[in-house]
ZATOR-327711 format. One record per residue (C-alpha): residue in one letter; x, y, z. Coordinates in nm, 2 decimals, padded with zeros to 4 digits, m for minus. Last residue first. Layout:
BEGIN
+-----+--------+--------+--------+
: res :     c1 :     c2 :     c3 :
+-----+--------+--------+--------+
:   a :      X :      Y :      Z :
...
+-----+--------+--------+--------+
This chain:
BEGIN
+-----+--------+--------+--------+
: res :     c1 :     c2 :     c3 :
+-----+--------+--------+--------+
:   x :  02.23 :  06.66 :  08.73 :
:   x :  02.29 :  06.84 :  08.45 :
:   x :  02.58 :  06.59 :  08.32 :
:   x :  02.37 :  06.31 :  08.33 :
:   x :  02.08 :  06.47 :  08.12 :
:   x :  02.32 :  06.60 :  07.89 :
:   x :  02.47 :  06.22 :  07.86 :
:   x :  02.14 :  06.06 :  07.84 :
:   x :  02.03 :  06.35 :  07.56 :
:   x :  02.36 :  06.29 :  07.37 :
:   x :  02.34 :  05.94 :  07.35 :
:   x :  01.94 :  05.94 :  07.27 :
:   x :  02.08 :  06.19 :  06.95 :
:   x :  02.36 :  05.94 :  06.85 :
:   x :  02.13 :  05.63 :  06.89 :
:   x :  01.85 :  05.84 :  06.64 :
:   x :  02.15 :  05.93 :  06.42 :
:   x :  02.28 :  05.61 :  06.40 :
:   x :  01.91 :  05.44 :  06.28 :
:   x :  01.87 :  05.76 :  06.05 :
:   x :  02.21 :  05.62 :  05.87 :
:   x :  02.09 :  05.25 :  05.93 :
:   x :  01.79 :  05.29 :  05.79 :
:   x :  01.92 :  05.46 :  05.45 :
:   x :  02.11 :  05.19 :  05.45 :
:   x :  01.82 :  04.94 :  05.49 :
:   x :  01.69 :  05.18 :  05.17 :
:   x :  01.98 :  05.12 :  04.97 :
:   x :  01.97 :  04.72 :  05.05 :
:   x :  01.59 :  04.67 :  04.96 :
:   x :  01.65 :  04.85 :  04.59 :
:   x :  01.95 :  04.66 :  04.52 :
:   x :  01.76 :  04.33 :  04.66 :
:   x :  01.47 :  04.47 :  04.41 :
:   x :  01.72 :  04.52 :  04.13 :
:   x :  01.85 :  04.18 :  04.20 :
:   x :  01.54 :  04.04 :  04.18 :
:   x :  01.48 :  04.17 :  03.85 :
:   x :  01.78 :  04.05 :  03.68 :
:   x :  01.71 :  03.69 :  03.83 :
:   x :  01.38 :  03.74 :  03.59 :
:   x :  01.56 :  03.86 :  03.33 :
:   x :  01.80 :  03.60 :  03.35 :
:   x :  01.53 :  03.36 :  03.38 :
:   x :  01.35 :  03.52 :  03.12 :
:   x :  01.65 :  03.53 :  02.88 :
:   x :  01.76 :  03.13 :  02.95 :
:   x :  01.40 :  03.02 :  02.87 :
:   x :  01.44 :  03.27 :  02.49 :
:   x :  01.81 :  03.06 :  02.47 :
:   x :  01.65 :  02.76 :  02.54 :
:   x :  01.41 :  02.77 :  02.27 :
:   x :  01.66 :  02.91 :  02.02 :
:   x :  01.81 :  02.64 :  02.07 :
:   x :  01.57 :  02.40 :  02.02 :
:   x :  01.48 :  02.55 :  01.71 :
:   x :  01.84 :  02.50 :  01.58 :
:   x :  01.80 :  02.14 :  01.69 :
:   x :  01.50 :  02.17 :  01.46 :
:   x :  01.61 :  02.30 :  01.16 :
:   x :  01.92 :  02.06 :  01.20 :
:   x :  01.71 :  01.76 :  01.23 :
:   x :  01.51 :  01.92 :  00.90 :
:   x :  01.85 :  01.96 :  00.70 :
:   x :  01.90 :  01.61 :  00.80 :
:   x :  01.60 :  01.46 :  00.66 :
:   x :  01.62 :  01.67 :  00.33 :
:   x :  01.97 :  01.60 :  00.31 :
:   x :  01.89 :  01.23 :  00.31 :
:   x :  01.63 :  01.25 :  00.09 :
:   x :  01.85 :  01.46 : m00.14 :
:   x :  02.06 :  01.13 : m00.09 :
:   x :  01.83 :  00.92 : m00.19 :
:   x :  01.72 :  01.10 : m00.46 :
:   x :  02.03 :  01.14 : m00.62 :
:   x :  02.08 :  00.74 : m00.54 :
:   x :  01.79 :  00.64 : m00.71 :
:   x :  01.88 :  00.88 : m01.03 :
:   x :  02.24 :  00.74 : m01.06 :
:   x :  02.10 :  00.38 : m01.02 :
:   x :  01.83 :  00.48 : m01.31 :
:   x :  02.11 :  00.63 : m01.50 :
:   x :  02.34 :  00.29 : m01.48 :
:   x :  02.04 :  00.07 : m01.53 :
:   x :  02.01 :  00.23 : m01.86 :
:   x :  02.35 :  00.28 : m01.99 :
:   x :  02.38 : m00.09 : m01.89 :
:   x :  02.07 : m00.16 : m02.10 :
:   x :  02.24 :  00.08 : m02.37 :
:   x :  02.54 : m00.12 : m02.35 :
:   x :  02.33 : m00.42 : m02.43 :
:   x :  02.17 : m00.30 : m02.73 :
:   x :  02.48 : m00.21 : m02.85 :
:   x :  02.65 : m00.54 : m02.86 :
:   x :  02.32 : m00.71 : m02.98 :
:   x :  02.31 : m00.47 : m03.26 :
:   x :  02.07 : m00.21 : m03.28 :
:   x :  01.88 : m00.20 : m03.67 :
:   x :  01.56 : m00.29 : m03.52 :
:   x :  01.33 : m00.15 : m03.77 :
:   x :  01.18 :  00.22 : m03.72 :
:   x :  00.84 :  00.35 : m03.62 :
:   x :  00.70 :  00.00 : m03.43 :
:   x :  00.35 :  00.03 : m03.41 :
:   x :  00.05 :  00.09 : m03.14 :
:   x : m00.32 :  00.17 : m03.13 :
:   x : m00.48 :  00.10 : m02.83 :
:   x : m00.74 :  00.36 : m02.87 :
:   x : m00.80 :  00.66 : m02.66 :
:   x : m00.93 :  00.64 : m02.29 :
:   x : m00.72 :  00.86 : m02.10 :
:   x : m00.37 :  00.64 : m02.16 :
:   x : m00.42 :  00.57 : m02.46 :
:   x : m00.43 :  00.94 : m02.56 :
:   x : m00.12 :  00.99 : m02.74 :
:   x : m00.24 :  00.70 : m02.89 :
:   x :  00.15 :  00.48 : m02.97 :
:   x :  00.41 :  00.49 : m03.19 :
:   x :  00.77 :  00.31 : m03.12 :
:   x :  01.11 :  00.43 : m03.10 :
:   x :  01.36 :  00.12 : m03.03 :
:   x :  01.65 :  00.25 : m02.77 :
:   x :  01.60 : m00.04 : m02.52 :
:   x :  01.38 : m00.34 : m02.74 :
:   x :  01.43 : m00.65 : m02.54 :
:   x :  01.52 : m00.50 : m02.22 :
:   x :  01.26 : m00.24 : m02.22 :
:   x :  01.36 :  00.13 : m02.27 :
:   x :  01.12 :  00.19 : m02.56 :
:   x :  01.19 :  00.53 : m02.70 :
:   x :  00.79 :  00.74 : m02.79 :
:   x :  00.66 :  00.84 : m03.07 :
:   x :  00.32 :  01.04 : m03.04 :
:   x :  00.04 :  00.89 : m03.26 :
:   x : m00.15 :  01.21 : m03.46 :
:   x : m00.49 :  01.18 : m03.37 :
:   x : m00.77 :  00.98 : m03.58 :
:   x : m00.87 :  00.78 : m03.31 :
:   x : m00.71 :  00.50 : m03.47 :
:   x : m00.41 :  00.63 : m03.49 :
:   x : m00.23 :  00.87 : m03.73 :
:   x :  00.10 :  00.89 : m03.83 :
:   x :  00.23 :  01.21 : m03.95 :
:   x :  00.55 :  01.26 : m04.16 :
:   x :  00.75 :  01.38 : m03.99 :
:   x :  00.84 :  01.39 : m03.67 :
:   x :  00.74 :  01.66 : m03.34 :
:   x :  00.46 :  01.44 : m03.18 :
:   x :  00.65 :  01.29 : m02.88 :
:   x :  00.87 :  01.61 : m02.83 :
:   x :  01.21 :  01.62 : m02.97 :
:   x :  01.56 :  01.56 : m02.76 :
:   x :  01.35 :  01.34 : m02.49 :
:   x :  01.49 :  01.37 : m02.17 :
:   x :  01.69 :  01.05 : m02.06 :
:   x :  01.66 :  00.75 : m01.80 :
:   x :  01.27 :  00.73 : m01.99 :
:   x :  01.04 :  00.60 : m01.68 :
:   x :  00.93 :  00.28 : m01.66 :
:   x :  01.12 :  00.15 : m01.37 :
:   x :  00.99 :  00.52 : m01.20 :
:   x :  00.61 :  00.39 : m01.23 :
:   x :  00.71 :  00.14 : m00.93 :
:   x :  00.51 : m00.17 : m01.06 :
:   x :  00.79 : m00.40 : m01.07 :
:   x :  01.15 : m00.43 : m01.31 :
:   x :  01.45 : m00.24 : m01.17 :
:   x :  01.59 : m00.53 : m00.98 :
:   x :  01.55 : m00.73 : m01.31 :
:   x :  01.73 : m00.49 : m01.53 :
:   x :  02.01 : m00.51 : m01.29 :
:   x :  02.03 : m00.88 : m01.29 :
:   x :  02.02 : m00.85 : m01.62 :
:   x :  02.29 : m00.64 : m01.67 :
:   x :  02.48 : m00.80 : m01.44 :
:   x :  02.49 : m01.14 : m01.64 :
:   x :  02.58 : m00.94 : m01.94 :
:   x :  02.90 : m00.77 : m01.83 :
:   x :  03.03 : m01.12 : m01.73 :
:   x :  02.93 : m01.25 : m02.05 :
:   x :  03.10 : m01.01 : m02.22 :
:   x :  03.43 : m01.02 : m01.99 :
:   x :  03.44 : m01.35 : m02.09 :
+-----+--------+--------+--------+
């Protein structure tokens, strides 16, 4: 039961990965030997050493094939099996669930790299925005910085005034009361 169970998600799996998007047919794996590092040489119709390649469909997931290493830019459409099917039903469903597994792995990585791509940029720019007001908040204090240095400035020299201001009164004083006393 669990089997079956196993198997219906599978599918539905494979089938949410199936579509045009060129990462559905991408290998969920790196490839432990380049495509045209075996022995011994096939060649295709153009004449070329075919490449081998994993098939990751869900008939065939795990099957190496050859195929043009060209087709792809115009070579031929040459294209063969390079082993029998030996996998077992059992096996070739755990590597479809292998399979979907990595792909959901890989969607999610870039999802959330996505994610801290997008955030990393709102935090960029809130930072920018900071600094922003922080340079607007410097001229104005600069700004304020300078009028207070010019009231500073104003408030010395109405001192200065007043000083010369008391000794002008002090002077007229003593001239009125010189005058008064003479007479």
């Amino acid at each position: 039961m669990a089997t079956s169970r196993s198997s219906r998600n599978s599918s539905t799996s494979s089938r949410a990965w199936s579509g045009y998007n060129i990462e559905d047919y991408s290998s969920p794996i790196p490839y432990r030997e380049r495509p045209l590092e075996y022995e011994p040489a096939v060649n295709c119709k153009c004449g070329a050493k075919a490449a081998r390649w994993i098939s990751w469909s869900d008939e065939n997931p795990g099957r190496r094939y050859l195929k043009c290493f060209f087709a792809r830019v115009g070579g031929c459409d040459f294209w063969k099996w390079y082993e029998n099917n030996m996998t077992t039903p059992f096996i070739a469903q755990l590597l479809r669930d292998l399979r979907d597994a990595v792909r959901s792995l890989k969607k999610k990585k870039k999802e959330m790299e996505e994610g801290f791509a997008t955030a990393q940029n709102a935090d960029e720019n809130a930072l920018q925005g900071q600094y922003e007001q922080i340079g607007h908040l410097n001229r104005l204090l600069a700004e304020k910085e300078a009028a207070n240095a010019e009231l500073k400035t104003t408030v010395e020299m109405l001192q200065k005034e007043r000083v010369v201001l008391r000794l002008v009164i002090g002077v007229c004083i003593a001239v009125v009361v010189a005058l008064i006393c003479r007479k």
